[in-house]
C-alpha positions as CSV (number, residue, x, y, z in Angstrom):
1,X,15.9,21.1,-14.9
2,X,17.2,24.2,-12.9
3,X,17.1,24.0,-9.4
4,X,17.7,27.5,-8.4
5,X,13.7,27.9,-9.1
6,X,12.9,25.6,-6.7
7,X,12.8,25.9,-2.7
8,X,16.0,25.1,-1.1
9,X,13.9,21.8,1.1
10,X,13.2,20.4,-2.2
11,X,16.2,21.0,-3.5
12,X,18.2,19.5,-0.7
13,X,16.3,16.7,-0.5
14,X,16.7,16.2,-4.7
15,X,20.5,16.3,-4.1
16,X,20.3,13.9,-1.1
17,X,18.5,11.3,-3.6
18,X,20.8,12.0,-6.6
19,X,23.8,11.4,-4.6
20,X,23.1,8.7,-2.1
21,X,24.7,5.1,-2.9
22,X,22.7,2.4,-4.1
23,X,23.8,-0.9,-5.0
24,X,23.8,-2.1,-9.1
25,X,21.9,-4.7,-8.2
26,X,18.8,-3.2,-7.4
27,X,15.9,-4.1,-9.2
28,X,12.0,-3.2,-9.7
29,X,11.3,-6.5,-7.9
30,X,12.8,-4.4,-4.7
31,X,9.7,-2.2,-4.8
32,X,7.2,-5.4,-3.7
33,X,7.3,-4.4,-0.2
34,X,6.7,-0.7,-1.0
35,X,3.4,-1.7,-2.8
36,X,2.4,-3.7,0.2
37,X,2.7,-1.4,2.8
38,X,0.7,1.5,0.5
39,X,-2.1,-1.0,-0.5
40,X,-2.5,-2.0,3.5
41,X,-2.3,2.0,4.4
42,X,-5.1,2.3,2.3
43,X,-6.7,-0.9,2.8
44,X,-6.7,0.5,7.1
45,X,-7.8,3.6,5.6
46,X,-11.3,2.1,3.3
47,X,-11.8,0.3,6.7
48,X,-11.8,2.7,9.3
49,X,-14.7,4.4,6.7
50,X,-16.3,1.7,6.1
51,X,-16.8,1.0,10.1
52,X,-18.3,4.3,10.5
53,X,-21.5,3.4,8.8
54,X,-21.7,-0.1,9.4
55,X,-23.9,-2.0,12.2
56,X,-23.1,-4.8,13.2
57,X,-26.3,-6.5,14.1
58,X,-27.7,-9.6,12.3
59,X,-30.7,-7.9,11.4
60,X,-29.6,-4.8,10.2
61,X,-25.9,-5.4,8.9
62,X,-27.5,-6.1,4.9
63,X,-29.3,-2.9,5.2
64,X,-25.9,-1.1,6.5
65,X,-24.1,-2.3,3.5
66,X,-27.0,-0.8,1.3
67,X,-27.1,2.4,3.3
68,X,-23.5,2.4,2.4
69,X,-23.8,1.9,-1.1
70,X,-26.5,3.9,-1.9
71,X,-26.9,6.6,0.8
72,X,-22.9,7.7,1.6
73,X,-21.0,10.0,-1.2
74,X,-18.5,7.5,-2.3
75,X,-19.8,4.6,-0.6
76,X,-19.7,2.3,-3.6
77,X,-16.0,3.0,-4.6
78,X,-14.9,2.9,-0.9
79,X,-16.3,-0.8,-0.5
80,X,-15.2,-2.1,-4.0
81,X,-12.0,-0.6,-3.5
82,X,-11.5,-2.3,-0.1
83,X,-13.0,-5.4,-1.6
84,X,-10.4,-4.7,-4.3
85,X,-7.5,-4.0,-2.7
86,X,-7.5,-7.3,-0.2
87,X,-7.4,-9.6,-3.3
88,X,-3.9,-7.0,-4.5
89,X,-2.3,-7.6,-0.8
90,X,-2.2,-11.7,-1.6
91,X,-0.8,-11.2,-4.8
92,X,1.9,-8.6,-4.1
93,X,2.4,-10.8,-0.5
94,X,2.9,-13.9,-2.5
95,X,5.2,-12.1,-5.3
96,X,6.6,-10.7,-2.4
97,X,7.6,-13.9,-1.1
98,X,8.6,-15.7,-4.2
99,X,11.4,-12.2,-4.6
100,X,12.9,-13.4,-1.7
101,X,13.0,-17.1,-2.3
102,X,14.5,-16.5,-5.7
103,X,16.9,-13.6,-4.9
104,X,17.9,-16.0,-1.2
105,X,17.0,-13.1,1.3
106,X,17.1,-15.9,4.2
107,X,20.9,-16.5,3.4
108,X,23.6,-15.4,5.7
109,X,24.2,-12.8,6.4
110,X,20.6,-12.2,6.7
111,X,19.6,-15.3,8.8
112,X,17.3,-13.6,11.0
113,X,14.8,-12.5,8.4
């Protein structure tokens, strides 16, 4: 790919990335923790939307829920997708965790993680 097509922002910060050092010993496992902090952006995200149409009464909170599903553009996919995306944080939190235990993060010279 040529980069003299592209704007010189871009193209620095392609160069940056091609160049920097990495370690060999990186691996797709590393990108766990990426995953977890996108799926709990979003996650803060569905919620705040989610809050702006909900009541929270005891009499009325069912019917929020359905004004929410049926009423709001989107309403069904933002609640299934929070619903969603809560079970994906315990799974990527536990594979998360099981990375480290296998890989011994908690070793010296790492001892305060």
């Amino acid at each position: 790919m040529r980069y003299s097509k592209i704007n010189p922002i871009l193209r620095a910060s392609v160069s940056n990335i091609n160049d920097s050092a990495t370690p060999s010993s990186i691996t797709y496992a590393y990108n766990i923790g990426s995953l977890l902090g996108m799926l709990m952006s979003i996650m803060i995200i569905t919620g705040i939307l989610l809050a702006l149409h909900y009541i929270a009464s005891a009499s009325t909170a069912f019917d929020s829920v359905i004004h929410i599903m049926n009423d709001i553009s989107f309403g069904t996919i933002i609640r299934y997708c929070h619903a969603n995306i809560a079970s994906l944080i315990f799974i990527s939190l536990y594979a998360h965790i099981t990375r480290n235990i296998y890989y011994s993060s908690f070793r010296a010279p790492r001892t305060s993680t």
